[in-house]
Each structure stands twice: as C-alpha cells, then as structure tokens.
C-alpha positions in Angstrom: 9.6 -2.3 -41.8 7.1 -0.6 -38.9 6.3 3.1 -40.3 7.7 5.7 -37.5 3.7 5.8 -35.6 3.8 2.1 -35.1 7.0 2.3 -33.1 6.1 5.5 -31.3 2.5 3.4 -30.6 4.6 0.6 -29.3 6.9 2.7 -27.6 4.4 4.6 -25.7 2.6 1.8 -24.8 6.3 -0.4 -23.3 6.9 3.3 -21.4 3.6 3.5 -19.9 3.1 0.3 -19.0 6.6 0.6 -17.0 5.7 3.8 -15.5 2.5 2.4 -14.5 3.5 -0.8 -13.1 6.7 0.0 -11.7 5.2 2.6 -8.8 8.1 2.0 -6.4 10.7 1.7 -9.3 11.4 -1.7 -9.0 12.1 -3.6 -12.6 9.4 -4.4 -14.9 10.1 -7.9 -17.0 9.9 -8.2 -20.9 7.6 -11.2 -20.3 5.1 -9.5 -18.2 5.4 -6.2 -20.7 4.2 -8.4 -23.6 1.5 -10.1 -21.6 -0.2 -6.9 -20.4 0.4 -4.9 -23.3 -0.6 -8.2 -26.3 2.7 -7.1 -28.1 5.1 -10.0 -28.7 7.9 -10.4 -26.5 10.4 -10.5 -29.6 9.1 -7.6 -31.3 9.2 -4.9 -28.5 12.6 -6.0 -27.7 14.3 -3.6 -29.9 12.3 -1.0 -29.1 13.2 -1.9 -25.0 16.9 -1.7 -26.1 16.4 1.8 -28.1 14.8 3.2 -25.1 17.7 1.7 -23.0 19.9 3.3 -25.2 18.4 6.4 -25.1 18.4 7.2 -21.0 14.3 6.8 -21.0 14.2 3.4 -19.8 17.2 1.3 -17.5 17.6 -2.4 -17.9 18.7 -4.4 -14.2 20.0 -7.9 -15.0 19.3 -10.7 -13.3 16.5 -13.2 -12.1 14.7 -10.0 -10.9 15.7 -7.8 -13.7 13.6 -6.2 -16.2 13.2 -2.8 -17.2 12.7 0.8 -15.0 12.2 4.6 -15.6 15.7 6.2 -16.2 14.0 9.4 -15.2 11.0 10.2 -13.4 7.2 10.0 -15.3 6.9 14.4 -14.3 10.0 14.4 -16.4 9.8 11.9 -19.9 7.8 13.8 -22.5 6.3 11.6 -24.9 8.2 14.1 -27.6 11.3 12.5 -25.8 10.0 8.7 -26.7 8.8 9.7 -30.2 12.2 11.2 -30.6 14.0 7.4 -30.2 11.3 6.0 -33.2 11.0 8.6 -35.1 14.3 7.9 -36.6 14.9 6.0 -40.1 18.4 4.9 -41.2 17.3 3.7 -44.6 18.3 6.9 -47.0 15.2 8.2 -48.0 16.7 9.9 -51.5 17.4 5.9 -53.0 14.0 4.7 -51.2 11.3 7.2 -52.3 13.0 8.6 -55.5 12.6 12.6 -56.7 8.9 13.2 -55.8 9.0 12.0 -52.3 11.8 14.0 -51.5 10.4 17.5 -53.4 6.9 16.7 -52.3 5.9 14.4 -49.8 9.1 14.7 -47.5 8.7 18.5 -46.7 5.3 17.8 -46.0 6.8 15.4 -43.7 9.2 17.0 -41.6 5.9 20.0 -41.5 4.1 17.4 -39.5 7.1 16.0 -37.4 7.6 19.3 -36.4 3.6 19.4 -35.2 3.7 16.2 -33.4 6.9 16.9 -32.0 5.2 20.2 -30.5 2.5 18.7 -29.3 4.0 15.6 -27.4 6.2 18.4 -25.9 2.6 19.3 -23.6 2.2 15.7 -22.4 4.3 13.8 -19.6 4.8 9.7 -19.5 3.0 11.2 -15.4 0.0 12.9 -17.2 -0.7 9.4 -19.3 -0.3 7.4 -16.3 -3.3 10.2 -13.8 -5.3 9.3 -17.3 -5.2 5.8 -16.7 -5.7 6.4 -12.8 -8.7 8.9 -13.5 -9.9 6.2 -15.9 -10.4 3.6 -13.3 -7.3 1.7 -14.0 -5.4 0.0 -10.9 -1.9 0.1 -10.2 -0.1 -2.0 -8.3 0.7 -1.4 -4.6 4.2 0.9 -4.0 6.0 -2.2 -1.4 9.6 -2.3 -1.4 11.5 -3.9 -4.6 11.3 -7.5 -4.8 9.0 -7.9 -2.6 6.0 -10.2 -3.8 3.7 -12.3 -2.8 
C-alpha cells in the first residue's frame, strides 16, 4: 500500500511530465513516461488509469497512442490531481482501530483540508514555466505524429 503523498508525488510527476512533453497535444507513451520520470512502467499504470478516469488525463489507442491532457495545463490544479490519490477504499475504523479515528484521523482531514487549499494556488501551467524558468527544454510544438 503507497500512503496518499506517494501517489499524489507520482501523480504529479506522470501529469507534468505529459503537460511538459506533450506541447502540441499529441500522446505521450507509458514507456517513455517511465523512462523520463525512473518510475516503473507497471506501477504508474494505475495511477495513468485513475487520472483517465478522472477527465485529467485522455488515453489514444493505438501504435501512436499514449496519454494527453484532458484539459488544458492553465486549467488542472494540482488540488484536482491530489483529489484522484488522495482517496483510500480500505475502511479506516477496522484498519486503525479507536485512537486513529478519535485522534490521528481529525488531525488528518485538518491537514487535507490545508493541502487541498494550497494546491488550489498552483496550475499543472505554473509547474511546467517552473521547469521552463529552470532551464529545462521542452520539446518542439510540430504537428502530431510527426517525428523524426
């Protein structure tokens, strides 16, 4: 089990990495998501498909398929992508017991609510001027499928 930052982490990082090497839209493949990023190609795939799921992120079959923005960067806040991961379908009551639920979970949903606020100020656009401004190259804007 990946506590709820690890998949937001890996989440951000799969949307970013899409955003940022996708410039004209065209589909960005699993296999060259795992090779840029050092995650393994089986264990972003169900983050991929939760995205999909979501609207953030549409797959394209095919020999040219992959994965593209299902909304433009100026409009994904990362509160939307930590809103797919933050999500845990094993009942906490029978997992943590009495204390976690009278203590620890309140405290919890407190700081959910604080990250939740605080990705609300950030765009998947602003990460990928930060990466720009930090001297990072994307890929040339030619039309999709195009490659040479």
């Amino acid at each position: 089990m990946h506590s709820v930052r690890d998949r937001t982490t890996t989440a951000l990082i799969i949307m970013l990495d899409v955003a940022f090497h996708s410039p004209a839209g065209q589909p960005v493949s699993t296999m060259d998501i795992a090779a840029r990023t050092g995650l393994p190609r089986r264990g972003i795939e169900p983050t991929l498909q939760a995205l999909a799921r979501s609207g953030l992120l549409k797959g394209v079959r095919g020999p040219h398929g992959g994965y593209r923005l299902g909304h433009p960067a100026r409009e994904i806040l990362l509160a939307d992508i930590y809103r797919v991961t933050a999500h845990d379908d094993t009942p906490t009551e029978r997992r943590r017991g009495t204390l976690f639920n009278t203590v620890v979970r309140p405290f919890m949903d407190q700081m959910d609510g604080i990250l939740t606020r605080e990705y609300s100020k950030v765009t998947l656009h602003d990460f990928v001027r930060q990466a720009e401004t930090r001297g990072l190259q994307r890929p040339p804007a030619g039309p999709p499928g195009c490659s040479i």
